[in-house]
TILUMDREN-367719 format. One record per residue: residue in one letter; y negated, x negated, z of N, C-alpha, C in turn. Coordinates in steps of 0.001 Angstrom, whole numbers, padded with zeros to 6 digits, always signed. Layout:
! TILUMDREN-367719
AYXZYXZYXZ...
//
This chain:
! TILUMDREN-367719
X+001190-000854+000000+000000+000000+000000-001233-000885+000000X-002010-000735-001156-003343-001835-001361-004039-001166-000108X-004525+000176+000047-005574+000209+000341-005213+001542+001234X-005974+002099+002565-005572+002830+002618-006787+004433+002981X-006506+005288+002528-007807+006237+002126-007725+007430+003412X-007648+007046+004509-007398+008391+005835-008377+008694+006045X-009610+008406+005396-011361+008706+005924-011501+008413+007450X-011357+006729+007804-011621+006588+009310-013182+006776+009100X-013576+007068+010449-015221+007135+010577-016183+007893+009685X-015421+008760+009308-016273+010089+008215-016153+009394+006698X-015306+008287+006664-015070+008038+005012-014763+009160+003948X-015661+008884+003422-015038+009966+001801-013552+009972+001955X-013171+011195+001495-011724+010874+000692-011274+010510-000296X-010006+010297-001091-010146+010070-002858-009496+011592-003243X-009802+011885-003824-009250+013019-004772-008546+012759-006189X-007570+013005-006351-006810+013203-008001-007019+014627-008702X-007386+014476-009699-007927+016476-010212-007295+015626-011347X-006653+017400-011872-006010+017393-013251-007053+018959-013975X-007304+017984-014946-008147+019319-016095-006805+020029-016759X-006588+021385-016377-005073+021505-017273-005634+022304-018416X-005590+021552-019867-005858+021990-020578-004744+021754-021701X-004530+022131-023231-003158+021735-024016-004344+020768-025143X-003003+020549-025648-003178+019420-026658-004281+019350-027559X-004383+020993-027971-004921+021261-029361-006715+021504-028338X-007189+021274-027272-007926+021605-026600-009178+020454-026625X-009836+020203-027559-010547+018686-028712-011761+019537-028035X-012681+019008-027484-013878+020125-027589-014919+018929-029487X-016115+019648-029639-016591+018842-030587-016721+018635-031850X-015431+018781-032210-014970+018230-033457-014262+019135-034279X-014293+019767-035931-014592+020392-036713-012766+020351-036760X-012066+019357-036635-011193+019361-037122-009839+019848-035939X-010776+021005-034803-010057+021062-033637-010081+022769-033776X-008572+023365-033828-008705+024945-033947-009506+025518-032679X-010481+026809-033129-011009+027710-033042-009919+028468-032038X-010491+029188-030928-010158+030073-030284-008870+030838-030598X-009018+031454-031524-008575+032594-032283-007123+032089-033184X-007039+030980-033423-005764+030332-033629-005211+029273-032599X-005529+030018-031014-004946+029133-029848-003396+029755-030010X-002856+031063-029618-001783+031556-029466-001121+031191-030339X-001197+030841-031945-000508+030374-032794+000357+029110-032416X-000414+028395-031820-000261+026732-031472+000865+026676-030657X+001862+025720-030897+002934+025066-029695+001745+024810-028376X+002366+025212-027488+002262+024895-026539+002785+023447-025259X+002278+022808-025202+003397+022322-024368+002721+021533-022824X+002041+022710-022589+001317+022488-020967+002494+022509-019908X+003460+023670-020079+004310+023668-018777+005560+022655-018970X+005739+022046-019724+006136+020360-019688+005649+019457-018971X+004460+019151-019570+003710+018180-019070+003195+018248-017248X+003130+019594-017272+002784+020274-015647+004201+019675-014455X+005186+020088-015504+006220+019357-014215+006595+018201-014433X+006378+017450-015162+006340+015659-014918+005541+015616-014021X+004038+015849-014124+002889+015990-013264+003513+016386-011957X+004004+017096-011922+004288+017783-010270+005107+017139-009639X+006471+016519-010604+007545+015624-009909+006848+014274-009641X+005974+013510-009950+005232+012438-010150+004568+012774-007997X+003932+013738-008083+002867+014053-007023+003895+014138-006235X+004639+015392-006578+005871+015270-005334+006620+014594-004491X+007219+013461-005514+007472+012373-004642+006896+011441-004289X+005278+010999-004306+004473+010414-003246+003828+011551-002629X+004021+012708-002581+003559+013430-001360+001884+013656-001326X+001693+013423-002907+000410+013505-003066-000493+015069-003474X-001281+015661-002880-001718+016972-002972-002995+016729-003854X-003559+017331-005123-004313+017401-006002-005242+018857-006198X-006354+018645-006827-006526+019939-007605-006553+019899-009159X-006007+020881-009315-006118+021589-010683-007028+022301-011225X-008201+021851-012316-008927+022795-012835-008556+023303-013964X-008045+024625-013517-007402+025494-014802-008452+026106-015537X-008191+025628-016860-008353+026486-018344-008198+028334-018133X-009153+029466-018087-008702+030522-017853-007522+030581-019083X-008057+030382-020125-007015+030960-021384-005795+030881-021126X-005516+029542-020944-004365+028720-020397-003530+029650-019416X-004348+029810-017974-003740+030206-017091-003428+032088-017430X-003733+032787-018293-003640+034166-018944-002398+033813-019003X-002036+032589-019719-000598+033146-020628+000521+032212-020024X+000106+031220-018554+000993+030795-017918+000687+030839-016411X+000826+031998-015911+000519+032543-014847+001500+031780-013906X+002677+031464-013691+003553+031014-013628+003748+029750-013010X+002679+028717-013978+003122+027507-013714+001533+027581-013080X+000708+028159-013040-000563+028385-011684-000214+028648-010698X+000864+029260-010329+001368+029426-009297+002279+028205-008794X+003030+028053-009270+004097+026544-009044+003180+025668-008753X+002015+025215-009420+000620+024633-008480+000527+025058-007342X+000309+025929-006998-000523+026715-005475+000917+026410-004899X+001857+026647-005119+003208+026682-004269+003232+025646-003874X+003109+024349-004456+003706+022712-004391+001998+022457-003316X+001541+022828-003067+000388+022832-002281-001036+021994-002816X-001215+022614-004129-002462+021727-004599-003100+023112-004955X-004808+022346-004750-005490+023226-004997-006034+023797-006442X-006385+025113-006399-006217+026082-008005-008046+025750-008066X-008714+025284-008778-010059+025609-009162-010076+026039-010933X-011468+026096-011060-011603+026408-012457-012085+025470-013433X-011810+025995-015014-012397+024762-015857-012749+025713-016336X-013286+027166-016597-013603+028062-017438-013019+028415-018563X-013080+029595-019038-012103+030626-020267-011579+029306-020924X-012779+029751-021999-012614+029323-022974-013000+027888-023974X-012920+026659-022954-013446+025490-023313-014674+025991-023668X-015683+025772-023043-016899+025681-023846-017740+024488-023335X-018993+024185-023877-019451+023254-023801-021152+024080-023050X-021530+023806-022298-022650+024652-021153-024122+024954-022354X-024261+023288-022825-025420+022500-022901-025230+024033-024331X-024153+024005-025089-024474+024621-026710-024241+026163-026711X-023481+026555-025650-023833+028070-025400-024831+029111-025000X-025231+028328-023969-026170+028846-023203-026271+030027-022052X-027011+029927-021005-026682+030667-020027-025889+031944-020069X-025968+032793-020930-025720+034313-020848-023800+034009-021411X-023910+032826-022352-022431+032870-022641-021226+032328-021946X-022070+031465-021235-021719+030459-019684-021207+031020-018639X-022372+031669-018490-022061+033124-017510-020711+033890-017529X-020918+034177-018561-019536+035378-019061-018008+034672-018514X-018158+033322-019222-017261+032785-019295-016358+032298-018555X-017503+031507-017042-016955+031259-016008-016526+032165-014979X-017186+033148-015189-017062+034560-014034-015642+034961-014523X-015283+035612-015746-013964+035474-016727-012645+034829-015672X-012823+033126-016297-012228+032232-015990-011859+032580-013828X-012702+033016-012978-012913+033049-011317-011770+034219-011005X-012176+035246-012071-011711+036543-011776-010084+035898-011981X-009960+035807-013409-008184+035946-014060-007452+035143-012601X-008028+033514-011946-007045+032720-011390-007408+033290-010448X-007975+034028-009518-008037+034409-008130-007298+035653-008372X-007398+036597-009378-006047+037638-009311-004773+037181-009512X-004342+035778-010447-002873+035105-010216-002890+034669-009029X-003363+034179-008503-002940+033130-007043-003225+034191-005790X-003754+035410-006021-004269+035935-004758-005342+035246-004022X-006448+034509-003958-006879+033826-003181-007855+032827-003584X-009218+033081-002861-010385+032396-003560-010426+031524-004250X-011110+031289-005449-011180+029695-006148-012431+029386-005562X-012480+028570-005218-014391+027730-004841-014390+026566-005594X-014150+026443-006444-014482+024962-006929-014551+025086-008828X-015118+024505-009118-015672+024646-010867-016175+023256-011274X-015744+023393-012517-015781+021515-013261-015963+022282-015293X-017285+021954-015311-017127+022351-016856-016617+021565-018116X-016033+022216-019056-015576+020926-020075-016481+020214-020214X-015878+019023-020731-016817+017888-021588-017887+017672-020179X-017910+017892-018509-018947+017183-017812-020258+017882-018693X-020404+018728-019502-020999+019384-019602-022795+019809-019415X-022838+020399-018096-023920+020511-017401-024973+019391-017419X-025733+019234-018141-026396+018249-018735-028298+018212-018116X-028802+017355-018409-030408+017421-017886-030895+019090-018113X-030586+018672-019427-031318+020005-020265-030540+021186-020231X-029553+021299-019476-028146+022375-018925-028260+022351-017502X-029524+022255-017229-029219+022096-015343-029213+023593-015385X-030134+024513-015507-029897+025921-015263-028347+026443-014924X-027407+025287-015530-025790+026048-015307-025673+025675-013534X-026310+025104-012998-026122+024921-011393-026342+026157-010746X-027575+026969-011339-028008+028771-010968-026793+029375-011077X-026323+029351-012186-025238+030178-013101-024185+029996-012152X-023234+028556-011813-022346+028499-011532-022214+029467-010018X-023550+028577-008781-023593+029279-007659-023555+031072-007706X-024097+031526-008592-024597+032930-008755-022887+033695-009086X-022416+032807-009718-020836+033465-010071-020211+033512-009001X-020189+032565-007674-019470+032695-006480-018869+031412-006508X-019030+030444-007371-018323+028802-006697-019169+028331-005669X-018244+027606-004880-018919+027003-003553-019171+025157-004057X-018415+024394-004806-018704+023605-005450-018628+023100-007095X-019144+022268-007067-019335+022210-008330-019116+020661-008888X-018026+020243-010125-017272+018755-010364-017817+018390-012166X-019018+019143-012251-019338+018865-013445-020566+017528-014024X-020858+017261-013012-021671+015968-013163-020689+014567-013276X-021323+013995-014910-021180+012510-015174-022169+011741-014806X-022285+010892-014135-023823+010534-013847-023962+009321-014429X-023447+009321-015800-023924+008037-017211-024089+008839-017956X-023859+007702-019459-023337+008587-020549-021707+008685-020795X-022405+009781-021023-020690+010887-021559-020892+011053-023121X-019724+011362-023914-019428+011977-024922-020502+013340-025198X-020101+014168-024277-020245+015343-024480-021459+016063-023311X-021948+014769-022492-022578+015632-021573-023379+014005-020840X-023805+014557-019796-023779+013129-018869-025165+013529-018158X-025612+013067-017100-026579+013107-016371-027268+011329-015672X-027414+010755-016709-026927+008628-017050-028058+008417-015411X-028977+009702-014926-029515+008642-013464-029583+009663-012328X-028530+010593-012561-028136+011089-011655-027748+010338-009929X-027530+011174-008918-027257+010637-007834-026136+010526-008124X-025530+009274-007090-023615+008990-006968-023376+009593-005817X-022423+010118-005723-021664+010404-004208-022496+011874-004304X-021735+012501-003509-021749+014219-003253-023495+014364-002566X-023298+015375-002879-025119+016565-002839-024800+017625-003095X-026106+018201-002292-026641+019704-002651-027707+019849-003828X-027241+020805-004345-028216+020857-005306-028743+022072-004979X-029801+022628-005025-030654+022998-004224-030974+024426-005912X-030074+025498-006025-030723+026623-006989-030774+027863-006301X-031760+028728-007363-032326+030067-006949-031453+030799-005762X-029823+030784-005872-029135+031918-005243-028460+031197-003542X-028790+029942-003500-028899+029245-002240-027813+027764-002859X-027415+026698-001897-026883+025571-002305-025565+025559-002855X-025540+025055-004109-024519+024349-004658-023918+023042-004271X-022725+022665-003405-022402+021183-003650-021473+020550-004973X-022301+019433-005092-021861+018934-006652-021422+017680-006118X-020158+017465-006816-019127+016346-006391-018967+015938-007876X-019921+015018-007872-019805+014116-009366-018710+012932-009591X-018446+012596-010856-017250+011654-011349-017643+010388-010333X-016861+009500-010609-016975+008200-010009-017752+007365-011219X-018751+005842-010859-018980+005338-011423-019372+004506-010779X-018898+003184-011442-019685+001646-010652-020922+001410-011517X-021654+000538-010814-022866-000694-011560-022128-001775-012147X-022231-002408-013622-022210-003546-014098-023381-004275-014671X-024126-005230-014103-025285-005628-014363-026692-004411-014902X-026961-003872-013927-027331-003129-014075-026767-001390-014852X-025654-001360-015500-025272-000428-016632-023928+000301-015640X-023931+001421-015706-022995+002787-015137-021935+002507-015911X-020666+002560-015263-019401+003019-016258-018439+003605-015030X-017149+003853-015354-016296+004244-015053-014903+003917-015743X-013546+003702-014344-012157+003288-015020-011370+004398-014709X-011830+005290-013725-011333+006477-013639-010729+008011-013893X-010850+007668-015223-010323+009334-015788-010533+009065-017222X-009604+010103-018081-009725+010079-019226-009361+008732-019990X-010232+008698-020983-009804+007357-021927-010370+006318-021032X-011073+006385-020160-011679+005070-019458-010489+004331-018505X-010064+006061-017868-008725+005375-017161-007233+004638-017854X-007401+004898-019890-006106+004688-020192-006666+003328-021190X-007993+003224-021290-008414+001634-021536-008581+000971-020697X-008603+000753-019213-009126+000135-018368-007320-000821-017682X-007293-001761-017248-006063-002385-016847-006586-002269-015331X-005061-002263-014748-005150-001788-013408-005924-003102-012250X-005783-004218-012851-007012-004619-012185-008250-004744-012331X-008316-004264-013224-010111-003313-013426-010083-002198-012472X-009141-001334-012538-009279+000039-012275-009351-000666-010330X-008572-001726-010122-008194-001495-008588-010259-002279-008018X-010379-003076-008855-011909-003847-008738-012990-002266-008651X-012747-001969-009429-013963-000817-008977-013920+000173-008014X-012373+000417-007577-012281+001241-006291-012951+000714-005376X-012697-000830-005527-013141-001793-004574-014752-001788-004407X-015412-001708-005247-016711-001700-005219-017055-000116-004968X-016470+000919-005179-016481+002411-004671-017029+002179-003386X-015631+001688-002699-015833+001745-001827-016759+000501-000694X-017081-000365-001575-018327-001367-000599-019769-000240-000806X-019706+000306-001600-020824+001550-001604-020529+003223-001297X-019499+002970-000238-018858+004005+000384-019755+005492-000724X-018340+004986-001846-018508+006368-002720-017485+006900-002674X-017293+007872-002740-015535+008288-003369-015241+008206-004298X-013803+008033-004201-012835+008111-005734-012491+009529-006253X-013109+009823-007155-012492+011179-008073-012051+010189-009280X-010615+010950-009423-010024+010497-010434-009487+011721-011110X-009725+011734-012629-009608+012774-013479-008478+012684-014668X-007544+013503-015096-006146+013416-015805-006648+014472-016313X-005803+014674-018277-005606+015687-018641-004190+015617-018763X-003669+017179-018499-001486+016949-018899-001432+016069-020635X-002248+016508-021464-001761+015968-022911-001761+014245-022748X-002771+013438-021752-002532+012210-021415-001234+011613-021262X-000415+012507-020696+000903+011675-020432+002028+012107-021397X+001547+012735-022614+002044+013133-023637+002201+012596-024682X+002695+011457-025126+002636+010198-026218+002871+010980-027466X+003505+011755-027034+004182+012863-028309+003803+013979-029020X+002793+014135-028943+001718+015197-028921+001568+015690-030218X+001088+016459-030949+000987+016557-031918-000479+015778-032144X-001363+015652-033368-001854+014820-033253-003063+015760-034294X-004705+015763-034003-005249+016379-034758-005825+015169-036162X-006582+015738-036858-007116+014974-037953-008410+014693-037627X-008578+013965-036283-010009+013558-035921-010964+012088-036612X-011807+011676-036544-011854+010900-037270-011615+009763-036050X-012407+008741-036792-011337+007119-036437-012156+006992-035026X-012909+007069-035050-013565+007124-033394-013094+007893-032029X-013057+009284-032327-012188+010436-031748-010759+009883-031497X-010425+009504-032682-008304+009493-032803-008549+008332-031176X-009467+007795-031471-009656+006042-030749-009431+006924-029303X-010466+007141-029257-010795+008059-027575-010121+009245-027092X-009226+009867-028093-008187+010866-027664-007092+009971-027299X-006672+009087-027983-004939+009136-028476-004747+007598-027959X-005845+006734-027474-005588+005108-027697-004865+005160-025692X-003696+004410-025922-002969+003860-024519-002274+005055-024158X-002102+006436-024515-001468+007545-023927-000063+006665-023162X+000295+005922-023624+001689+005381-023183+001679+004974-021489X+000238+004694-021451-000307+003691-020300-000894+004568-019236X-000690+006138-019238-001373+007176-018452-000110+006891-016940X+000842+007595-017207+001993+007934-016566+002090+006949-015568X+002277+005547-016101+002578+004324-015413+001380+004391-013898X+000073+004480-014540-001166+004114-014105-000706+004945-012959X-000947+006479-013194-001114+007196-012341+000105+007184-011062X+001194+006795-011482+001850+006610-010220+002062+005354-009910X+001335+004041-010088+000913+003388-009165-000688+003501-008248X-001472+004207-008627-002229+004998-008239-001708+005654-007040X-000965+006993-006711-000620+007551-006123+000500+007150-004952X+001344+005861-005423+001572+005014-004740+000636+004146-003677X-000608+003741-004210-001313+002812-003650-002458+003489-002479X-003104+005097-003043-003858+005217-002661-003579+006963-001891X-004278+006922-001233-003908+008269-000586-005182+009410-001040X-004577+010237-002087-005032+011343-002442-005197+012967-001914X-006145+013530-001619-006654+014603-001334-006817+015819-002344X-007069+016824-002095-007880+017945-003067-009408+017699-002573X-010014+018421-003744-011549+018387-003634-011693+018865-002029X-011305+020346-002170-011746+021204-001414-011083+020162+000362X-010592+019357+000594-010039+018813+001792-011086+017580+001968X-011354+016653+000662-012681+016020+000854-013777+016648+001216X-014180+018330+000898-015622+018666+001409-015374+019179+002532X-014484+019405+003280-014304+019854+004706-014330+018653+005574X-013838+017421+005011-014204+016515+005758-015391+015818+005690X-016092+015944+004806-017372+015805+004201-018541+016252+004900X-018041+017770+005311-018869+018532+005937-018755+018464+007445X-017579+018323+007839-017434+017632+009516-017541+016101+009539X-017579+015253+008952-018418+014089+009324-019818+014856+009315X-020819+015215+009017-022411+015258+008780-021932+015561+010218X-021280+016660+010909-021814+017434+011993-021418+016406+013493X-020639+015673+013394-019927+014946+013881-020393+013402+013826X-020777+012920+013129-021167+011723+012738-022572+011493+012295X-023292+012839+012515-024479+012743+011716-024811+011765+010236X-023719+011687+009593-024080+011042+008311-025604+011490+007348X-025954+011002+006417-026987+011079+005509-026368+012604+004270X-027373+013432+004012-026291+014392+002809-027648+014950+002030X-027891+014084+001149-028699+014433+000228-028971+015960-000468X-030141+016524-000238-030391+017590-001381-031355+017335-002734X-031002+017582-003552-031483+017812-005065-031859+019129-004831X-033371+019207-005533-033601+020031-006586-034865+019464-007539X-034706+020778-008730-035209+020053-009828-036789+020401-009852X-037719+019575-010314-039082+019840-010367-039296+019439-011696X-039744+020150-012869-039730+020113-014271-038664+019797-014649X-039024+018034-015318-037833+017591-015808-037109+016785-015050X-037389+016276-013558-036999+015561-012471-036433+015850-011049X-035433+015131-011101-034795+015098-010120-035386+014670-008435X-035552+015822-007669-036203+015611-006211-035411+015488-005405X-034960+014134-004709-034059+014308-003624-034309+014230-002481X-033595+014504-001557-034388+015019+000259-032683+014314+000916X-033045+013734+002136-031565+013776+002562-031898+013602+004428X-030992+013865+005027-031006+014284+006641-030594+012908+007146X-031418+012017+007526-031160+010476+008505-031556+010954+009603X-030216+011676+010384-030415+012270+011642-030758+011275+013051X-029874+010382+012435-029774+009523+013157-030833+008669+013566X-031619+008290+012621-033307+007800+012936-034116+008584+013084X-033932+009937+012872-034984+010813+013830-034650+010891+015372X-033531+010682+015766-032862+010075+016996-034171+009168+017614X-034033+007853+016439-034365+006674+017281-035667+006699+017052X-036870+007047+016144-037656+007391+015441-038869+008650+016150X-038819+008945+017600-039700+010492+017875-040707+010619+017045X-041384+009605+016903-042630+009938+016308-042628+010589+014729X-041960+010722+013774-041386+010641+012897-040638+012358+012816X-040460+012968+013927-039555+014027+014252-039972+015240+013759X-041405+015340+013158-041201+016681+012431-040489+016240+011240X-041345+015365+010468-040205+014897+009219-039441+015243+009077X-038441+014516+010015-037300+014439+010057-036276+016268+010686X-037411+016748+011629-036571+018089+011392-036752+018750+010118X-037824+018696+009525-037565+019387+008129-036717+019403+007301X-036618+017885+007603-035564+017444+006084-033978+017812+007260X-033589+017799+008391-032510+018536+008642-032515+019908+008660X-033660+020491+008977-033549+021930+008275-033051+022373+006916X-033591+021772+006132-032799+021692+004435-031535+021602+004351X-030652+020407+005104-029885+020016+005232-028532+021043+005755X-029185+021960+006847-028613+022807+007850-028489+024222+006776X-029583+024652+006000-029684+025311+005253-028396+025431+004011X-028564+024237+003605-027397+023941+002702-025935+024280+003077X-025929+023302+004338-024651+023538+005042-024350+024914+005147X-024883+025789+006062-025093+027220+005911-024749+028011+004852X-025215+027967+003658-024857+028463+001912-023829+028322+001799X-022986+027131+002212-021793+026424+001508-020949+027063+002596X-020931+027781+003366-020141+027805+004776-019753+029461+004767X-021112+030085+004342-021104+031644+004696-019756+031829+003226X-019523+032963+003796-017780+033434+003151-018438+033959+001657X-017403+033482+000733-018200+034301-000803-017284+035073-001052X-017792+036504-002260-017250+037055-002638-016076+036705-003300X-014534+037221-003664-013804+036947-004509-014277+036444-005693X-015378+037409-006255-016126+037235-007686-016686+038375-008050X-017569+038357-008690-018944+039429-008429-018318+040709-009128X-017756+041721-008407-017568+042866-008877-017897+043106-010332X-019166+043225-010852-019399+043871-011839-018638+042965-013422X-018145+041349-012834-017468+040690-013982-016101+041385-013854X-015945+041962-013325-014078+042503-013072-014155+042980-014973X-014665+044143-014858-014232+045235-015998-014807+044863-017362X-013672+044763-018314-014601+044897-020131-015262+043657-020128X-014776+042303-019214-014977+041014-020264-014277+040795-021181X-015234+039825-021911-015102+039605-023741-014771+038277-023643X-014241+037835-024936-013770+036826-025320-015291+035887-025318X-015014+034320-024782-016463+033550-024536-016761+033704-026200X-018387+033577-026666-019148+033492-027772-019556+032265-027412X-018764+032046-028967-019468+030502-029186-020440+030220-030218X-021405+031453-030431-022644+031442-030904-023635+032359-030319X-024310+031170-029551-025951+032216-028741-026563+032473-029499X-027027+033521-028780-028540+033722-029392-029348+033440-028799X-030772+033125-030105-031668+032308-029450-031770+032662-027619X-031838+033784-027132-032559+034119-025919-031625+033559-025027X-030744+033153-024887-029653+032385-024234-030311+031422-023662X-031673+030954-024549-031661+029666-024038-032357+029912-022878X-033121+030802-022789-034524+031477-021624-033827+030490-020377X-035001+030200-020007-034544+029729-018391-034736+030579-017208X-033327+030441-016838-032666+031383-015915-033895+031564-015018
//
């Protein structure tokens, strides 16, 4: 055992999340089927799901799953065999979409959709949401309103570089409140180190299946000299060498398909080495260190185009009297947040129950209105 992750002294935890999405599931790219010819497609998620599960099983490792609604419609089954094996069920929304190109009203639909279908399979709240493609972007912050307003208690959609498909490149590291209209969102962003100044990540996706494991073990290492946490991110088609294969071009094929061989291996020396959590077990401990340890817990919110952050150094308003309204303010915020994230949420907002539609993947202009 390299290292070992029990959160002494209010340490982060590490988390393993699997995006369960299938093969044919490309966001982007022209040469990736349309909605409407998903059911046509081989399937081969509930394969890949129990390698995945026998892998976790025998290191005793507990994960979350952000399920695909579509997905989970037509394999109710193996969402459950999740919840059974004791990992946690969150969401990735319906219908793959991308936040930044839909826009609020289709976003909306989509994720509320996606809350309802897996909390009627599993019986039992989802609180947690991660949009495709990291998604939720500068110019997509409004989806932080959206998400809280649907009933998630957190939120796993921040890249805080560049991404493909999304990215937030000077975002905060390590967990926050983000501070929208319907009260606090906590956002539990990807992992990422500093290299001479420049953001990256060895943790998930193609980064995790280009990166060699002593890269990958060096940046935990530096994670953690900047007591960040480890989120580490898998899709099932990763450990799928066999996959069918789309007609992407030479860049894409590169970043879909390059090392698949090298997923499987990784991840269970990974799970061997390091002791993995669900999201939702990192923010409970997250949230009893602050109360307990008085740790630091940053709030965000946005002022135009900028990011305002506030955070509770309880502890030097301690040592600090003079200093003490300050400092109760900014733990008032703090307490506030906590509070939002604590009070009990609805299953999912009644009125999404009845006569949702398939997600639209063409807004209209007024979509874009800010929320």
């Amino acid at each position: 055992m390299e290292q070992s992750d029990s959160a002494p002294n209010g340490q982060l935890l590490s988390c393993l999340t699997v995006d369960v999405e299938d093969w044919f599931h490309i966001l982007d790219s022209p040469a990736a089927p349309g909605i409407t010819r998903w059911p046509s497609l081989e399937s081969r998620i509930e394969r890949n799901l129990e390698v995945l599960l026998t892998v976790l099983d025998a290191c005793s490792v507990r994960v979350t799953f952000f399920w695909l609604g579509w997905l989970a419609e037509r394999h109710r089954g193996a969402v459950r065999m999740c919840r059974d094996a004791g990992h946690e069920i969150a969401s990735h929304g319906y219908g793959h979409i991308l936040a930044y190109e839909v826009g609020p009203k289709a976003f909306r639909q989509d994720i509320a959709r996606a809350k309802v279908l897996l909390e009627d399979v599993i019986g039992e709240q989802v609180r947690g949401f991660r949009a495709p493609g990291f998604s939720v972007t500068r110019e997509a912050r409004w989806a932080f309103d959206v998400i809280k307003e649907v009933g998630y208690q957190y939120d796993s959609s921040v890249f805080p570089g560049s991404h493909g498909h999304g990215g937030i490149p000077d975002s905060l590291l390590g967990l926050y409140f983000v501070e929208t209209r319907n009260g606090h969102l906590l956002e539990i962003p990807m992992s990422i180190v500093e290299i001479f100044g420049r953001r990256t990540s060895f943790f998930g996706g193609g980064y995790l299946r280009l990166a060699s494991r002593r890269m990958i073990k060096w940046g935990i290492d530096r994670l953690r000299a900047a007591k960040q946490p480890l989120i580490v991110y898998v899709h099932p088609r990763e450990i799928d060498p066999d996959q069918p294969r789309l007609p992407l071009t030479f860049s894409r094929q590169f970043k879909c398909y390059v090392n698949l061989n090298s997923t499987l291996p990784k991840l269970k020396w990974l799970c061997k080495n390091y002791h993995f959590h669900t999201m939702l077990e990192m923010v409970e401990s997250y949230i009893r260190s602050f109360y307990l340890e008085s740790k630091m817990i940053p709030v965000m919110r946005w002022s135009g185009n900028r990011q305002m952050g506030e955070s509770s150094p309880v502890g030097q308003a301690q040592a600090n009297p003079a200093h003490g309204e300050a400092f109760r303010s900014k733990l008032l915020v703090v307490e506030r947040a906590m509070a939002d994230f604590l009070r009990p949420q609805p299953a999912a907002l009644t009125q999404d129950r009845p006569g949702l539609q398939p997600p639209v993947r063409t807004p209209a202009p007024d979509d874009y209105a800010r929320l």
